[in-house]
C-alpha positions as CSV (number, residue, x, y, z in Angstrom):
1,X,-41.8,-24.0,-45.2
2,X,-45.4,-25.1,-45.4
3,X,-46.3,-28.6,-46.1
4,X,-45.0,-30.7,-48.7
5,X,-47.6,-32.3,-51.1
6,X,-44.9,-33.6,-53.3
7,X,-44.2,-37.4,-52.8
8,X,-40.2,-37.5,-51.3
9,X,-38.2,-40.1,-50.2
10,X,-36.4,-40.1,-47.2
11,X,-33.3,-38.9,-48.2
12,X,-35.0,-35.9,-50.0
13,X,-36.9,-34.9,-46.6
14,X,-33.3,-35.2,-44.7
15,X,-31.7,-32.5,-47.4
16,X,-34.6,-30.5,-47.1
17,X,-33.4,-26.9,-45.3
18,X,-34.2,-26.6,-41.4
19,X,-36.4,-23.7,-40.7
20,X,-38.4,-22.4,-37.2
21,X,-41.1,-26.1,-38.2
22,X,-40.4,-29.3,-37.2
23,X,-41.4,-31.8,-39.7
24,X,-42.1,-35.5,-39.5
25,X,-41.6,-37.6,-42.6
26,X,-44.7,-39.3,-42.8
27,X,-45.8,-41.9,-46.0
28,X,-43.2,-39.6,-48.2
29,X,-44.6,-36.6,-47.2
30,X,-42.9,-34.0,-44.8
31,X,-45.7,-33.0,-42.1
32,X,-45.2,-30.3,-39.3
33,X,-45.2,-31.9,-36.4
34,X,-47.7,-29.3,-35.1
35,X,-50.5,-28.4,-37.4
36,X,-51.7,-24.9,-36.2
37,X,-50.5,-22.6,-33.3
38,X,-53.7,-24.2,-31.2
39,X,-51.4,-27.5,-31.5
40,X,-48.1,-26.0,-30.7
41,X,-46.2,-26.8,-26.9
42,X,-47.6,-24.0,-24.7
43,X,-46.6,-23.6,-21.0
44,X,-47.8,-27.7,-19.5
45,X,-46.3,-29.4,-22.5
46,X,-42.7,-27.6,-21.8
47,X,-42.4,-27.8,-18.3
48,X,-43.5,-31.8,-18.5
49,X,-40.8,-32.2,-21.2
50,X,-38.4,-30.2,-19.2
51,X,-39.5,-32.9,-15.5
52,X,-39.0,-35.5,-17.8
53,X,-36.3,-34.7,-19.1
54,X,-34.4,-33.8,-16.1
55,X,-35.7,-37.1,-14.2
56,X,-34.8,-39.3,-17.1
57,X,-31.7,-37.9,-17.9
58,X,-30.7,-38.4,-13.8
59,X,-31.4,-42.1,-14.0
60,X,-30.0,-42.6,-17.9
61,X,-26.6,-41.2,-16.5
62,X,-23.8,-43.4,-17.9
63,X,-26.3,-45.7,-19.1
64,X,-27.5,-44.2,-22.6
65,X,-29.2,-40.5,-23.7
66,X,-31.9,-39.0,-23.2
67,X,-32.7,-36.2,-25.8
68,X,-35.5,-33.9,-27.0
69,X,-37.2,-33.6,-30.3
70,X,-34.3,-35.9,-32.1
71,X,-36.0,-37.3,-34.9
72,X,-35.9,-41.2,-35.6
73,X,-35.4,-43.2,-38.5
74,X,-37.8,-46.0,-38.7
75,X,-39.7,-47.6,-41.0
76,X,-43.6,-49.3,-40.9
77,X,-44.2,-52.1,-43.0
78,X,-41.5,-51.1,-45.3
79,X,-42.2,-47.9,-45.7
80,X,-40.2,-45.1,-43.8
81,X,-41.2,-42.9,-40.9
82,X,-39.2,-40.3,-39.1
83,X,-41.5,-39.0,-36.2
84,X,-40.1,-36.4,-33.7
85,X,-41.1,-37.4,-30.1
86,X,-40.7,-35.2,-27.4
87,X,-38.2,-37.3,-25.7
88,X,-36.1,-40.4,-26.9
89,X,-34.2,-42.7,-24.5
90,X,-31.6,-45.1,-26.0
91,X,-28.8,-47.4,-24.1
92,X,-25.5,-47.1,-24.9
93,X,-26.1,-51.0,-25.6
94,X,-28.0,-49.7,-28.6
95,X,-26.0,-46.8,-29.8
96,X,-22.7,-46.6,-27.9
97,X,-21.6,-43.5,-26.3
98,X,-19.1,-42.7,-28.4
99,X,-21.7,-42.2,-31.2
100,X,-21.3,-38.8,-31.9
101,X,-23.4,-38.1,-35.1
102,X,-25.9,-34.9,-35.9
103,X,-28.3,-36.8,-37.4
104,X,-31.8,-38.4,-36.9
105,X,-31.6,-41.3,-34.5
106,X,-30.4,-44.6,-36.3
107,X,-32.2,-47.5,-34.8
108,X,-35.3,-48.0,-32.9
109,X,-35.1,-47.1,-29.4
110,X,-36.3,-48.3,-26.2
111,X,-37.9,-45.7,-25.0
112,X,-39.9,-42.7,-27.1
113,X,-42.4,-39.9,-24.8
114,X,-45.0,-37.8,-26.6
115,X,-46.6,-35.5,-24.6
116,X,-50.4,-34.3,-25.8
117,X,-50.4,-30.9,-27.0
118,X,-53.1,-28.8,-27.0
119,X,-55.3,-29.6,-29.7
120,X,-54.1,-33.3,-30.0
121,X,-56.3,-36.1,-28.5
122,X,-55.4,-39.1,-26.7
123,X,-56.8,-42.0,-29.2
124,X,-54.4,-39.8,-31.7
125,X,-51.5,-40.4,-29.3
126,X,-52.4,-44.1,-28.7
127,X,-52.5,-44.4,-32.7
128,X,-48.9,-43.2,-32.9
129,X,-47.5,-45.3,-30.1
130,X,-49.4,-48.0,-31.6
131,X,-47.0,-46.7,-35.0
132,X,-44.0,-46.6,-33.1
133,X,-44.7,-50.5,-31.5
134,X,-44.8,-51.3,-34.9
135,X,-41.8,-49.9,-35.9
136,X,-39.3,-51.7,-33.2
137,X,-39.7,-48.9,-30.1
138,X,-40.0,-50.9,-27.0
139,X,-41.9,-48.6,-24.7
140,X,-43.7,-45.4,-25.5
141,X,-45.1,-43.2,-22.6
142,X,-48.4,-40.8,-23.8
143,X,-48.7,-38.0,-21.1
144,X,-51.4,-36.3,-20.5
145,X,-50.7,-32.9,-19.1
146,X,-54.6,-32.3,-18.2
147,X,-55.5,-36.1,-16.8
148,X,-51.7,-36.0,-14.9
149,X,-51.6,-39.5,-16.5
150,X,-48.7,-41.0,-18.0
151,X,-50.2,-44.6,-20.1
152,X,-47.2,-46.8,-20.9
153,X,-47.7,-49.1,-24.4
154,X,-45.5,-52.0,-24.9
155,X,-45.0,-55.1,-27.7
156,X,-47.7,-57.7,-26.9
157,X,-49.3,-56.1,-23.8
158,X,-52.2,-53.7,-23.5
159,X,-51.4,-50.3,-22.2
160,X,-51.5,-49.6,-18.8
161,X,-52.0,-45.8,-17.6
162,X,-50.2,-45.0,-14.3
163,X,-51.6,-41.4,-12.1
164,X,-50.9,-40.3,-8.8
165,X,-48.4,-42.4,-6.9
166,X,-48.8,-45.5,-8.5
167,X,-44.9,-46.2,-9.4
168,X,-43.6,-46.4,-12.7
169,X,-41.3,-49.6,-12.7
170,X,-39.9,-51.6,-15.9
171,X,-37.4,-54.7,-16.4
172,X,-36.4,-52.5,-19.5
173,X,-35.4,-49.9,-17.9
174,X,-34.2,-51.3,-14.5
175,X,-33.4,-48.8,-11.5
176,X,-35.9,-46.5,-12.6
177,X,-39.2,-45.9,-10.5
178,X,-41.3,-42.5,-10.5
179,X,-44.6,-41.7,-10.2
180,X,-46.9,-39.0,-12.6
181,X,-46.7,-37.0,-8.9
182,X,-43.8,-36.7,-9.2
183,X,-43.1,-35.8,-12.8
184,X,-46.0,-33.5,-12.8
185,X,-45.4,-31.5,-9.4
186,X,-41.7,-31.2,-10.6
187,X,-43.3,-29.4,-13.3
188,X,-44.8,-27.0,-11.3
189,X,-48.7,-28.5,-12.4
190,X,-49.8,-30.0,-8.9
191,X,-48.6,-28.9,-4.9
């Protein structure tokens, strides 16, 4: 599937067959959510997903889910939005645990990572978790794989980026503390 020109709403995109693109529903339109092959994961994006995913999920344990590429229902100034981020953290105080649906997230949770891909800048990055503020998600962590930084944006403070052992610590999501050392040497990028 190529992408859609055709105004849709967002029960339209959610019918629409799955094939090997992952689209984002974006102001009615369904748009891969990598444009060209230059944009798509290569070898730093997946092994910093798969840190992440592995150092978040250890810490989430019997406190909520951490999942990769689950898209989210949300909705901008009235107008939906389904973005796909890399990795999605909610609490089971926000979606219980026995929520057992295969479908797009329901509600906006507190935690969303997007990792730069090649091809992808950081203001473009900072844009979208600017978006997802907007839409209700309480954190959003931007990683870049090249800078080893990992800039966390919150409601109503400015973003703060976080490298080498400074540790990563948040009221929101108490008990967890990691550095960008650590996620990125668990990803095999630095000794």
């Amino acid at each position: 599937m190529t992408q859609l020109t055709t105004q849709l709403t967002l029960e339209e995109f959610l019918a629409l067959p799955e094939g090997d693109i992952t689209y984002e529903f974006v102001k009615g339109e369904a748009v891969p959510k990598y444009k060209n092959d230059e944009m798509s994961p290569k070898f730093f994006h997946g092994s910093t997903t798969g840190a992440l995913f592995t150092l978040l999920s250890a810490w989430a344990h019997g406190k909520g889910r951490v999942v990769i590429e689950w898209a989210i229902k949300l909705a901008i100034e009235n107008e939906n939005w389904m973005p796909v981020p890399d990795l999605t953290y909610v609490s089971y105080n926000l979606l219980p645990a026995d929520w057992l649906k295969d479908e797009p997230c329901p509600i906006a949770p507190e935690l969303v990572v997007e990792i730069i891909s090649p091809g992808q800048t950081f203001g473009e990055m900072a844009g979208k978790a600017a978006d997802y503020i907007k839409a209700g998600v309480l954190r959003v962590w931007v990683v870049d794989t090249k800078a080893r930084t990992i800039t966390i944006f919150a409601p109503a403070s400015v973003p703060v980026t976080y490298r080498d052992n400074l540790v990563i610590s948040d009221d929101l999501l108490l008990g967890l503390e990691l550095t960008s050392n650590e996620v990125f040497q668990r990803a095999g990028l630095i000794g």
